[in-house]
N, C-alpha and C positions, 0 to 999 in steps of 0.2 A: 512689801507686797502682801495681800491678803488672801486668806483661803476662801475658799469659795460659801463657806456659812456667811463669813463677814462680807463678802462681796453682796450675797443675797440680800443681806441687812441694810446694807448703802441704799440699796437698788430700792428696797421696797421703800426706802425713810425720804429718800428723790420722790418717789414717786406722790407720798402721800407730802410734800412738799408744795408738790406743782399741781394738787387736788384731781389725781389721777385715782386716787382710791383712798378709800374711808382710812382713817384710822381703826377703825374697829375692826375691816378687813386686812389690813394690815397686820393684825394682833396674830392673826391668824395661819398668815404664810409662811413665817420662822419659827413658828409655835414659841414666842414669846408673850405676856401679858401685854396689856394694852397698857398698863402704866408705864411699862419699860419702852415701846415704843413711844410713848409720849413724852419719855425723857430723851430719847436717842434723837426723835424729834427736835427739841428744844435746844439740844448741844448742834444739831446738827446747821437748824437757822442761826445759832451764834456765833459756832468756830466753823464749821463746814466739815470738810473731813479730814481728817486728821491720816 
């Protein structure tokens, strides 16, 4: 089960998945880098969620 940071994280890396919101706005909502979503991204179209 996940805590709700990491739920948040799913949600917004679905979102910028399905081109519901930028990447770059995405960078913004967990207050992570946008290189780190663009990797959370990249795991995420590979293996899904784990």
């Amino acid at each position: 089960m996940m805590d709700a940071k990491a739920q948040l994280t799913v949600d917004v890396i679905a979102k910028v998945a399905q081109g519901k919101i930028s990447i770059i706005n995405a960078s913004k909502l967990p207050s992570k880098s946008r290189r780190t979503e663009e990797y959370y991204l990249q795991q995420y179209q590979q293996v899904g969620i784990r």
